[in-house]
C-alpha positions in Angstrom: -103.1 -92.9 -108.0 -102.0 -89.1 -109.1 -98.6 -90.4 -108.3 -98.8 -93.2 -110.7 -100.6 -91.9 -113.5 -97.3 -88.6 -113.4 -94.5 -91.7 -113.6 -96.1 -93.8 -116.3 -96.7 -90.2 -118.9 -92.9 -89.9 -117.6 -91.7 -93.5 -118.6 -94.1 -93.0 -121.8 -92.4 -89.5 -123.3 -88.9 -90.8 -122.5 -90.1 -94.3 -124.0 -91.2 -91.7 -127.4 -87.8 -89.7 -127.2 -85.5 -92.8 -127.2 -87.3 -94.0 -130.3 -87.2 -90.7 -132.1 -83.4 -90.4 -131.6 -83.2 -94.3 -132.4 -85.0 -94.0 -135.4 -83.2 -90.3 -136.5 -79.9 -92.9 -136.2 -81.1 -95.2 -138.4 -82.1 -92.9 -140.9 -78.5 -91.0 -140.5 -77.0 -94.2 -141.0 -79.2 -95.0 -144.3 -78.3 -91.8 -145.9 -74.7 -92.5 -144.9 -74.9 -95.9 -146.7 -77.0 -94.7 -149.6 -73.6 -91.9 -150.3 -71.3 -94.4 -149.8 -73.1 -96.6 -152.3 -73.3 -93.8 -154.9 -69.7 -93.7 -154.2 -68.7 -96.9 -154.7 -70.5 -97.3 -158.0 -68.7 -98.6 -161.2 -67.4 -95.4 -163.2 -66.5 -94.4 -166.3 -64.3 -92.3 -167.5 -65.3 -90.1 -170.7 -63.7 -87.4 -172.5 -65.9 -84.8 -174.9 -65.3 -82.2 -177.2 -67.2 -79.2 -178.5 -66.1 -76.9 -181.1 -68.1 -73.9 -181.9 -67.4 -72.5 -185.3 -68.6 -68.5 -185.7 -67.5 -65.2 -188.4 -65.7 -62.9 -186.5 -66.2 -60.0 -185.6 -63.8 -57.7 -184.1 -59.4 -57.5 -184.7 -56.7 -56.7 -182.9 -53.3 -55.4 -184.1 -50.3 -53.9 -183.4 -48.8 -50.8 -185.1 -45.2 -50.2 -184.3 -43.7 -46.8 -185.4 -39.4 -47.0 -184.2 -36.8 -43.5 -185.4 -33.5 -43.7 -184.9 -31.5 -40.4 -184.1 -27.7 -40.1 -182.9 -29.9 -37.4 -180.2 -31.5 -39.3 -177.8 -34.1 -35.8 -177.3 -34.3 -36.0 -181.5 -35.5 -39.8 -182.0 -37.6 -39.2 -179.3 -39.3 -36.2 -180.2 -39.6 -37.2 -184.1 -41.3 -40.9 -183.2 -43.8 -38.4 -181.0 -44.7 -36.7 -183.4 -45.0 -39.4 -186.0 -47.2 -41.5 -182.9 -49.6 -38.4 -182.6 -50.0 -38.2 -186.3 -51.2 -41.8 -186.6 -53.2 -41.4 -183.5 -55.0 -38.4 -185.4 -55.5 -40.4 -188.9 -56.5 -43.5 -187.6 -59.8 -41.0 -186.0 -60.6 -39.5 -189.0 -61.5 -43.1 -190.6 -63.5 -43.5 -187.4 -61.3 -45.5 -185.2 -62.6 -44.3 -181.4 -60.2 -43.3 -178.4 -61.4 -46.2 -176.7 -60.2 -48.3 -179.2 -56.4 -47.4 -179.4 -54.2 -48.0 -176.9 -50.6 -47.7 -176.0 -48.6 -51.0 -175.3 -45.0 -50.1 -176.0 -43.2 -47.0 -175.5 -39.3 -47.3 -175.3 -36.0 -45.5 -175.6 -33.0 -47.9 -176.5 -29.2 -46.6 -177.0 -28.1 -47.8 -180.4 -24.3 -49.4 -180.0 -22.3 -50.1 -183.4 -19.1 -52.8 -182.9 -15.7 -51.5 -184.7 -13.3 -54.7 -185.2 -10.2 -52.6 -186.0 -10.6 -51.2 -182.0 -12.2 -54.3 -180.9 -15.0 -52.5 -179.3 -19.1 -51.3 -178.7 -19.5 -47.2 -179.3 -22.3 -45.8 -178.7 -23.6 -44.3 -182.2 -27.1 -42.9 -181.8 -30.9 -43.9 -179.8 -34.0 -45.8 -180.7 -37.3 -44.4 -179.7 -39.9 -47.1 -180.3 -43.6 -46.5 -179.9 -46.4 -49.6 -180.1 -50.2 -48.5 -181.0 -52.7 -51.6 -180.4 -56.0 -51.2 -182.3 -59.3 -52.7 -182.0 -61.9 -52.0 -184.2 -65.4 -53.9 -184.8 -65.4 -53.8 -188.7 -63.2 -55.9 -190.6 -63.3 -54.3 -194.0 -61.2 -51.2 -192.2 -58.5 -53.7 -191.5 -56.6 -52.7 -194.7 -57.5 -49.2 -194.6 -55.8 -49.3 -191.0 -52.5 -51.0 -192.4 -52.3 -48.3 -195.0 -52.9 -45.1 -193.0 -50.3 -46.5 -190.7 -47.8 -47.2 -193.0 -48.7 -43.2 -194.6 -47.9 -42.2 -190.8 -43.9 -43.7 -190.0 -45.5 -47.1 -188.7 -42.5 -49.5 -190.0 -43.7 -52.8 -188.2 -47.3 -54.2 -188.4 -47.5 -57.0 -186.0 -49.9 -60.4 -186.6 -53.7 -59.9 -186.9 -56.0 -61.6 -183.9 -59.4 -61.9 -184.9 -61.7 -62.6 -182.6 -65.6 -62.1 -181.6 -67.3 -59.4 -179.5 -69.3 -62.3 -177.3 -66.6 -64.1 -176.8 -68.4 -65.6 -173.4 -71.4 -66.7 -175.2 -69.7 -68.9 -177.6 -67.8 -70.6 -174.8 -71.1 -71.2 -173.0 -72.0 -73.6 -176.1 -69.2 -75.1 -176.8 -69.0 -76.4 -172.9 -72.8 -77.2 -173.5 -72.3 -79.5 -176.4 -68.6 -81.2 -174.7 -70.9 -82.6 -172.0 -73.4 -84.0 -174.7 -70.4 -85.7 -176.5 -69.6 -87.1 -173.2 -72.9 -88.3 -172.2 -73.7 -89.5 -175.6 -70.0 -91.7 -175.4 -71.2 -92.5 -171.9 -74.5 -93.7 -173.6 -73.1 -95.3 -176.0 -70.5 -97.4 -174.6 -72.9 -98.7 -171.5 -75.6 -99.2 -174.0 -73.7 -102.2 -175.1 -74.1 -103.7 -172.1 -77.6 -102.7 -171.2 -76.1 -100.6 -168.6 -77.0 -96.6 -168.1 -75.6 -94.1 -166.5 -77.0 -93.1 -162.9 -75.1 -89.8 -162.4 -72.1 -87.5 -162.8 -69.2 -88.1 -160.3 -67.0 -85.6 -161.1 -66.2 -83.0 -163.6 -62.8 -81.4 -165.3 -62.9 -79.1 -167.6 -59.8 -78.3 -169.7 -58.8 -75.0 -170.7 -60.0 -73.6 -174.1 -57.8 -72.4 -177.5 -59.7 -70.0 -179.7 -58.3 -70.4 -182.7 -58.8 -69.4 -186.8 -59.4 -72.3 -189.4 -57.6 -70.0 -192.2 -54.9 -67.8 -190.7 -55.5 -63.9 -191.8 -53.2 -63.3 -195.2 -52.2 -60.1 -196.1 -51.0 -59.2 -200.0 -47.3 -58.8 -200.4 -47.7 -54.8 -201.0 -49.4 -54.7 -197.5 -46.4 -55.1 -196.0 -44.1 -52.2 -196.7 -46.6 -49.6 -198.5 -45.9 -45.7 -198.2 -48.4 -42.8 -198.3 -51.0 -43.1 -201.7 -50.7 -47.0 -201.4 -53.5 -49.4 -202.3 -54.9 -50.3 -199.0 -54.5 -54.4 -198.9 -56.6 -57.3 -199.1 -57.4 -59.1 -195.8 -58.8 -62.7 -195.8 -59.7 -63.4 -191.9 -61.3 -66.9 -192.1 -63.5 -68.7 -189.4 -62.9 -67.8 -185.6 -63.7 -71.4 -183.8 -64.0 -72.4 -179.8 -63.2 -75.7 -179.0 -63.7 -76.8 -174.8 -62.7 -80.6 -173.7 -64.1 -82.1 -170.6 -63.1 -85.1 -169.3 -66.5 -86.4 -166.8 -66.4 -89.5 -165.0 -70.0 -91.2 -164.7 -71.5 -93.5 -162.4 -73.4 -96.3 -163.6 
């Protein structure tokens, strides 16, 4: 009886074990079905834009200060001197160390063609030194310009304004491109009396910051010497704009 009662508990848990596994397939196969259907639902393909329109904040620019000496040692030590003065003016209007760095710093022989020998002679050198400036207050834009051109600076390269959280106003922009596309999504199915079930799949396009009103400078700006008016800067908007191109399932 012992014997009996030990083989039928056997035949029982087996009996328990098999359905387990049986049923764990079945379940394994549902959710296998269930992605394939999510997968194989219609899509549609939407594309949404988000533009992010702010003051800015902060500029960049480029201060270029080139001598040209028929000694290579003489051009290079008077553009040294003339960098090291501009270094120390542009601190005493409160630009920090931080602030200025050095992008460009070349030494170039200067060659002069003679058509009656048909042929390049070497006539003198170009030292060329290249101060980029950041600074977090635009009204010193102009007062920048002018102590530069008061310190041997002789090319002034474009003005990029910008903002300090840059990050932040890409966050939003990216935020309100995937409302655009929802609400085109909406839209569109809504037609129908179709909705969207979920997002398939995701691009999202690389970003241009970019100024509504380009920064103008007045035409004295450009060539001033030491006691010049310091110009008149007009920066405009700074704007974010992020495209993402979604495909929903519906």
């Amino acid at each position: 009886m012992k014997k009996t009662i030990i083989m039928t508990t056997g035949i029982v848990i087996g009996s328990l074990i098999i359905g387990s596994i049986a049923a764990f397939g079945v379940a394994g196969a549902r959710d296998t079905q269930d992605i394939q259907e999510a997968e194989n639902k219609n899509v549609i393909y939407v594309t949404g834009v988000g533009t992010v329109t702010a003051k800015p904040d902060k500029f960049i620019v480029d201060l270029t200060i080139t001598t040209t000496d028929k000694s290579a040692r003489q051009a290079q030590q008077q553009n040294d001197s003339k960098a090291n003065a501009l270094i120390e003016a542009l601190k005493k209007i409160g630009c920090k160390e931080d602030d200025l760095e050095t992008t460009g710093y070349y030494l170039n022989p200067v060659y002069k063609y003679f058509p009656e020998d048909n042929e390049s002679r070497l006539v003198g050198y170009q030292a060329s030194y290249t101060l980029k400036v950041t600074a977090y207050d635009l009204k010193k834009i102009g007062e920048i310009i002018d102590k530069g051109t008061e310190n041997g600076v002789n090319q002034i390269g474009s003005i990029n304004y910008t903002v300090k959280n840059e990050a932040d106003f890409y966050a939003e922009a990216l935020k309100t491109a995937m409302r655009d596309a929802k609400s085109k999504a909406d839209t569109a199915l809504g037609e129908y009396s179709l909705k969207v079930l979920s997002v398939k799949n995701i691009n999202i396009a690389g970003y241009q910051p970019y100024l509504t009103n380009k920064s103008m400078m007045n035409e004295d700006s450009r060539g001033g010497g030491a006691g010049g008016v310091a110009p008149n800067i007009i920066s405009g908007n700074y704007s974010i704009t992020v495209n993402v191109n979604v495909e929903f399932n519906y």
